[in-house]
N, C-alpha and C positions, 0 to 999 in steps of 0.2 A: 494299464492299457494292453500291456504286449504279456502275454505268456509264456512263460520258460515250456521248452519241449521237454516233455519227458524222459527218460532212458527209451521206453519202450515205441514211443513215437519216430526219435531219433533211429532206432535200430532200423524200424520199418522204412524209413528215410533212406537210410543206407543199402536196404535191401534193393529199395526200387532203383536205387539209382545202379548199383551192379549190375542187377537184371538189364539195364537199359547197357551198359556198357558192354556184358557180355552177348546181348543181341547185335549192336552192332558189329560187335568183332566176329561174329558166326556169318552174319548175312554181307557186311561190308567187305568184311577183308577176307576172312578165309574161304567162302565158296567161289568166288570169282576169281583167287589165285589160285586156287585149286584144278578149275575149269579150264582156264589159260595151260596151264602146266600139263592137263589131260590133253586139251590139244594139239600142243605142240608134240606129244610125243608121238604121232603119228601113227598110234594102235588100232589096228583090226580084228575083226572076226571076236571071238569067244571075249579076248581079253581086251577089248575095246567096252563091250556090252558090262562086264563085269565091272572097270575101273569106272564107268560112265555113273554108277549108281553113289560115288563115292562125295560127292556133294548134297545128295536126296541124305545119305545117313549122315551127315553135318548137319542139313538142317532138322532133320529129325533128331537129334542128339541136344540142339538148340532149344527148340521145344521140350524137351527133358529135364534139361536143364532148368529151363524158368520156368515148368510146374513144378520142380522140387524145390527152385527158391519161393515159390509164391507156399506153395503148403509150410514152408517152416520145417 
């Protein structure tokens, strides 16, 4: 009745399920502590505009990450 998963089923099992933990740890916890921390430190001018982009390359880094877990 019940089928043993394969090696190679299991593997991609595991994949998804990384991907899904390493998504939430990019969008749940580190850009909003990130954000928080940017604002508190109270930066203006050039070096405001600069450190403000430092959550967009998180999440672009995120996305990175899970097309090179999903390609293998």
């Amino acid at each position: 009745m019940f089928k043993a998963i394969s090696k190679k089923g299991a593997s991609s099992v595991s994949s998804v399920v990384g991907l899904i933990v390493g998504i939430i740890l990019v969008v749940g916890v580190s850009i909003p502590i990130t954000q928080s921390v940017i604002t508190t430190a109270n930066l203006t001018g050039l070096t405001a505009t600069i450190v403000g982009f430092i959550p967009v390359f998180l999440a672009i880094a995120g996305l990175v990450l899970a097309t090179k877990m999903m390609k293998g």
